[in-house]
C-alpha positions, 0 to 999 in steps of 0.5 A: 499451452507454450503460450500459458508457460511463456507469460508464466515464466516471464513473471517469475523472471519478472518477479527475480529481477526484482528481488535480485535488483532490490537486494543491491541497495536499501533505495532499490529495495524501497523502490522495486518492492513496492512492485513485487505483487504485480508479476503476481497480479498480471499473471492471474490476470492473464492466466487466472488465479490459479496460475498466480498462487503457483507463482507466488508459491514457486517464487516464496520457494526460491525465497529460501534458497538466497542468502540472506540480505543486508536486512536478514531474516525480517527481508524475507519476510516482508517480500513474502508478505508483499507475494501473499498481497499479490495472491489475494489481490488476484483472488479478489480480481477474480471474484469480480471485486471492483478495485475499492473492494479489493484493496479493503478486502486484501489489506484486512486479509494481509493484516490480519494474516500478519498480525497472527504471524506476529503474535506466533513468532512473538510467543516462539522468540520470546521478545513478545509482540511488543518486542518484535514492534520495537524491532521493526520500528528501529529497522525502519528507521535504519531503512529510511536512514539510508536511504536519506543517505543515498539520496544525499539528504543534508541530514544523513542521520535522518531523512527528516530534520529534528529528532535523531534516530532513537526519538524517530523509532520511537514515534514510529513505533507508536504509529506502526500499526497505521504505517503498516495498513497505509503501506500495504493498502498503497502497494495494492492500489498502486499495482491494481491501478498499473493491471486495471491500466492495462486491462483497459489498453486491452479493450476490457471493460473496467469500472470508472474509478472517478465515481467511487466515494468511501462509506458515508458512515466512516466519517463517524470512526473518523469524528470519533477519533479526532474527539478521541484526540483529546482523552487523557488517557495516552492509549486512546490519544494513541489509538486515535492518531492510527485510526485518523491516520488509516481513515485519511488514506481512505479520505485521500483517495476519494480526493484522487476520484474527485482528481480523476473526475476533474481530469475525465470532464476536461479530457486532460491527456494521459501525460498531464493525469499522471503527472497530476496524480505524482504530484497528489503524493508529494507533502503538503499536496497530498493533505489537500487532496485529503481535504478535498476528499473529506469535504466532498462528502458534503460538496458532492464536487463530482455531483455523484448525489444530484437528483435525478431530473423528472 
């Protein structure tokens, strides 16, 4: 029993310290945020799902009792939706869902959790959805504008050369539903992959990633909309690019099981897999390891499809 308490506390000190630390600057808060659902994650791994929702709960709780940040209210927000990520992960861990089937399942649930939220606090505020859009668009902005300055980028005012601030928010906006299945859906592979790392350091049996390939039947929505692309109708030319941008996550990952495949035939060490897979992440590699994850439909380069021999 004082073990089960032990590792129950050390992941809501784990869970403190990042909230804590990620409230000292817009960089720390980028960085340390995307881990926020792996305490959750680790302690329904290791105790079961019932301890991570007590956790999650106990650790929104606490949520209540800080001040707000430089970011206000809409901070808040954002961590409890990454401790709810950490929830249903674990969840679906615990149901027996391979990883693939638990980042689909637990960004659907996320989103659609999410998006309610939206529409509610859109109706109580009276901004409207749109509203609320336009205002996380602009606070992404302002996000990503520090950090560039943190960073000591040439171009403080953005981190991208071009456009200044205004005309960034605006293309964000149009993309923000894409960034937010995109964001949600790396955080959740991102902790699963680091828990599925563990697990397997334990002796657990785990499948191998290097086998998954998306859903033949994506590549359709995927055709459809780059055809969508060139309707003269701006909504769908709008709804098209966030469809393409979520469909090439799902493309970009079947690129890093052809990565993963390569690394397993050639007994590459750990060091050099990893350093492998930061750099997959980096522009413009990772629209290769896109491309080769679209192709591997029709190349097969894992041979996952070959005839079995007589």
């Amino acid at each position: 029993m004082a073990g089960r308490l032990g590792i129950w506390l050390l992941g809501l000190s784990f869970l403190a310290a990042l909230v804590l630390l990620g409230r000292l600057t817009p960089m720390a808060s980028l960085v340390l945020g995307v881990w926020l659902p792996l305490p959750v994650l680790l302690v329904g791994w290791r105790l079961g799902s019932g301890a991570a929702l007590l956790l999650a709960g106990v650790a929104a709780g606490g949520l209540f009792l800080l001040p707000p940040g430089p970011g206000g209210i809409s901070e808040h927000l954002n961590l409890l939706e990454l401790l709810a990520l950490g929830a249903v992960l674990s969840l679906l861990r615990q149901q027996g869902y391979s990883l693939p089937q638990t980042v689909a399942y637990g960004v659907g649930v996320l989103v659609l959790v999410s998006g309610g939220v939206l529409f509610l606090q859109g109706g109580l505020s009276g901004a409207g959805v749109l509203g609320l859009l336009r205002q996380k668009a602009e606070a992404v902005a302002a996000v990503l504008t520090q950090v560039a300055a943190e960073a000591g980028l040439e171009n403080p005012g953005f981190p991208l050369p071009g456009p200044g601030r205004p005309e960034w928010a605006a293309l964000i906006l149009k993309i923000l539903p894409a960034l937010w299945v995109i964001n949600t859906a790396l955080v959740a592979w991102l902790n699963l992959v680091l828990v599925r790392g563990w697990a397997l350091a334990r002796g657990e049996m785990e499948p191998p990633l290097y086998q998954w390939g998306a859903p033949e039947w994506l590549i359709f929505p995927f055709l459809a909309a780059g055809f969508l692309l060139l309707a003269p109708l701006p909504a769908l030319r709008l709804v098209a690019v966030n469809l393409l941008l979520v469909l090439g996550l799902v493309y970009f990952f079947q690129g890093l099981a052809v990565m993963a495949a390569l690394y397993e035939r050639f007994h590459l060490p750990g060091f050099l897999r990893l350093l492998g897979f930061l750099i997959a992440f980096m522009n413009p590699v990772f629209l290769v390891v896109t491309l080769v994850g679209l192709l591997d439909l029709w190349l097969d380069f894992r041979r996952l499809n070959r005839p079995r021999e007589s």
